[in-house]
N, C-alpha and C positions, 0 to 999 in steps of 0.2 A: 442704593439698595432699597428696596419698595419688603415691609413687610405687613402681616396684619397679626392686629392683637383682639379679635375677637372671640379666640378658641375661649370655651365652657373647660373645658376637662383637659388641657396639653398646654406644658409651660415648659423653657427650657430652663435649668436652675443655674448652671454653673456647666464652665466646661474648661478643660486644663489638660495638655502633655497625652492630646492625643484622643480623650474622651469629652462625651457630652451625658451630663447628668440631666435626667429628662422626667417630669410627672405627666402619666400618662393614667388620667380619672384620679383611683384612688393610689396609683401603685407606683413606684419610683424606679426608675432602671437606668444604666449605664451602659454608655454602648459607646464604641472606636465614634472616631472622625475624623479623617486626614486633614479637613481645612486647620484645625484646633492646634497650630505647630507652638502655641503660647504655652507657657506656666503660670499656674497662680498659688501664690502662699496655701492655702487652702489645698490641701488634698484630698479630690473629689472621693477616693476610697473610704475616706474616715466621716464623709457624710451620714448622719444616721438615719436607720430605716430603709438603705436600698433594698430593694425585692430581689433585683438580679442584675448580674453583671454578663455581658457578652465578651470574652473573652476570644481573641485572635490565635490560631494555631496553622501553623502551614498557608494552604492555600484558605481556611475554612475560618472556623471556629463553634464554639457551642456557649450557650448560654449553662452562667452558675446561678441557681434558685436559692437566694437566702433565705425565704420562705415560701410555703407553698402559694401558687397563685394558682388562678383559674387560667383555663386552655382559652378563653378569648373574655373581652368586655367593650364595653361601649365608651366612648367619648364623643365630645356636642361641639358641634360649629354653629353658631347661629340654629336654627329650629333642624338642624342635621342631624344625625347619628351613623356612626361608622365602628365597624367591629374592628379594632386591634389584635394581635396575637404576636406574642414573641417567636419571629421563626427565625431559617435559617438564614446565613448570613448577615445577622445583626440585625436583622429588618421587623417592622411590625405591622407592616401592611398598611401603611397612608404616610403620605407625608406632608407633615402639617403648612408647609412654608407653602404650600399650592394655593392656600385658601387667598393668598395675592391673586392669583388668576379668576378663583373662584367667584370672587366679588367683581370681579371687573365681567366675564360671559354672564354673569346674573345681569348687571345693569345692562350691558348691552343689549341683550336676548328680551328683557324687560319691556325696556325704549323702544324696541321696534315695534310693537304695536301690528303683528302680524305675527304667523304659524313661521316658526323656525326649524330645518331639518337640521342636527349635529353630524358630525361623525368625527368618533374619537377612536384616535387610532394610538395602541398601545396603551390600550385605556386602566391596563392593570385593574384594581381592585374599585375602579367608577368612582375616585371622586368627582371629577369632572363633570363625569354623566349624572351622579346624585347633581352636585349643582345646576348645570344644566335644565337636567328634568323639573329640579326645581320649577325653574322661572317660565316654567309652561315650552318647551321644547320638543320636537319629537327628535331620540336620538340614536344610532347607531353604534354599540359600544362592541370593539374589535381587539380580539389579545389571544395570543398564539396558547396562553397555559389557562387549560379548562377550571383550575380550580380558583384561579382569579379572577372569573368571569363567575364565577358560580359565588365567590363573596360580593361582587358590586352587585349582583341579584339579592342577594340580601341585605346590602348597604339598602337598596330603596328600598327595598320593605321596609327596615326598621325608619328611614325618614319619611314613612306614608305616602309613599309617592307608587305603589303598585298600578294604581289607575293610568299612570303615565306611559304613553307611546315607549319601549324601550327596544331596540332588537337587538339581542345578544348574541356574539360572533366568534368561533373558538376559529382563527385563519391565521395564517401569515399576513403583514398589514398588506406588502406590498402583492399579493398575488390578490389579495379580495377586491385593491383599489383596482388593478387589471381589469376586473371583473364587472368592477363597477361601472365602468367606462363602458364597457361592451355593450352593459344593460341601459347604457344612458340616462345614467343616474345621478341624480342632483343634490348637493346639499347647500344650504346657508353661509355653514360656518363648519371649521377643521380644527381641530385639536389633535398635536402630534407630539408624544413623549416618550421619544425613542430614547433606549438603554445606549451604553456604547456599543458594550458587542452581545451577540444573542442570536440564538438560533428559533425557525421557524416551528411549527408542529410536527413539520416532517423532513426537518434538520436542516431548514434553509438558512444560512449564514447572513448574520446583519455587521456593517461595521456602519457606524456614525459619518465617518470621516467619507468615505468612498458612496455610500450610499441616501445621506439624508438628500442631496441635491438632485440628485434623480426621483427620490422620492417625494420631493416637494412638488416640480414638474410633474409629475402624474397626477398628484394629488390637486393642482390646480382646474385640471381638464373635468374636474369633479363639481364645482362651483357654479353655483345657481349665475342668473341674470343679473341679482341681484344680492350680492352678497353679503354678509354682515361681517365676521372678522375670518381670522387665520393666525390659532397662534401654535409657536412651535417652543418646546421646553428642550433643556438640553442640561444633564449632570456630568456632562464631558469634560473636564479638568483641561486647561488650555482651550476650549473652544469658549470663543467670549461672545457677550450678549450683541458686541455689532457686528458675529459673524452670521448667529442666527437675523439678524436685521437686513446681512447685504443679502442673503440667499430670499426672502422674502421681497426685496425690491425688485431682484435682477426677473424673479420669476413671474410676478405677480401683475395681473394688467390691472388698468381702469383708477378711479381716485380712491388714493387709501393712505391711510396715515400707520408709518410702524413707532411703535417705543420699544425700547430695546433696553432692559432691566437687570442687575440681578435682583433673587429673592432670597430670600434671608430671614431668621427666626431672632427677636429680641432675646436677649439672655438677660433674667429676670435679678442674678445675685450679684452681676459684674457691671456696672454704672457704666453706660457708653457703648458696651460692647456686642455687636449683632454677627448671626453663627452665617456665616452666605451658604446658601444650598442650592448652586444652581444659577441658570438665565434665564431667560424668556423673552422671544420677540415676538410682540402683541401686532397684528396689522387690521386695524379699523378700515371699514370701507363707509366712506360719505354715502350714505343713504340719498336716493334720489326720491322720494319723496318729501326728501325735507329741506 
């Protein structure tokens, strides 16, 4: 498991029977986690100072406010800023165990010493694209819900990256990459973090299972001369980091090296213990120039 410990303001505290006690800036909240099937002496409820707890009902659930908070705040990765919000589904809009990949398309994108095209598809709320744009990138950030697109637009604002190349894309992933191909359009490097199941803008149906391989396949025919990497994320429960690994080899031409990881968050109160969130398979392409 590969995690990073250089978040400013996001620490995991404790997690036990089910939930993950989490500081997010100044504020503390409690939210589910099926990977969490352990118990610890410690009852993360009787923690003091939680803000709020996301509580599970039916298919749903809603958040309990022990105090009042604000409707959004900021937290830092390295010279980053990203707007949080407790919404629905337990979720707060980032997830921090990414800044694993983050640091890795920084270096890369860095090291090449050349104008990088991204294109991130399923780019939810841009972390990726913040990092990215970081490291001098021009990038294409694509997500079927306008109002996740309209936060990673203010993710780079607040990380001063306005100046940067961005182009913002309310699509289904798989009908834009269609499209893209048509227009003979080229990118660098692919960043793909598809949900399991999910519908388009205009109720196109996604399953993981049935559909990432065909959409890796298309999404190859998109790749520059020379390519830099292609990485694919995956929060699928049973799908493991050397399935996203074999689908990257079987599809992908030319010299490239894949790692194939999970990633995972340190838990900061239990000695030993890291929260897994996920896989990721990285495909580096050997630079011919070097």
């Amino acid at each position: 498991m590969l995690y990073n410990d250089e978040w400013k303001d996001f620490c995991v505290i404790s997690t036990s029977q089910g939930m993950k006690l989490e500081k997010w800036g100044s504020y503390i909240l409690l939210r589910p986690d099926p990977q969490v099937i352990w118990e610890d002496k410690n009852k993360l409820e009787n923690y003091p100072n939680i803000d709020a707890i996301y509580h599970r009902e039916g298919g749903g659930g809603k958040w309990q406010y022990n105090k009042p908070l604000p409707t959004e705040w900021i937290v830092g990765w390295r010279n980053l800023k990203f707007k949080v919000k407790p919404m629905g589904f337990k979720h707060t809009g980032l997830f921090p165990e990414q800044a694993v990949n983050w640091d890795k398309m920084i270096n890369v994108i860095t090291n090449a010493n050349r104008p990088i095209k991204v294109l991130n598809l399923f780019a939810y709320t841009g972390g990726a694209t913040v990092a990215c744009a970081s490291a001098g990138a021009e990038v294409t950030h694509v997500d079927s819900a306008k109002n996740m697109v309209e936060r990673a637009k203010e993710n780079i604002a607040l990380s001063g990256l306005s100046d940067k190349v961005v182009r913002y894309i309310v699509d289904d992933c798989k009908k834009f990459v269609q499209r893209e191909i048509k227009r003979g359009k080229k990118y660098d490097a692919i960043i793909m973090d598809p949900p399991s199941y999910g519908r388009g803008p205009n109720g196109e149906m996604w399953k993981i299972e049935a559909d990432i391989f065909p959409l890796v396949e298309l999404c190859a025919q998109l790749l520059s001369d020379q390519p830099l990497f292609f990485l694919i994320n995956s929060y699928t429960t049973g799908l493991q980091p050397t399935v996203m690994s074999n689908i990257l080899k079987m599809v992908l031409k030319g010299n490239f090296n894949v790692e194939a990881y999970e990633v995972g968050l340190k838990v900061i109160n239990q000695e030993g213990v890291y929260l897994p969130c996920g896989c990721s398979a990285f495909a580096y392409y050997k630079q011919k120039n070097k």
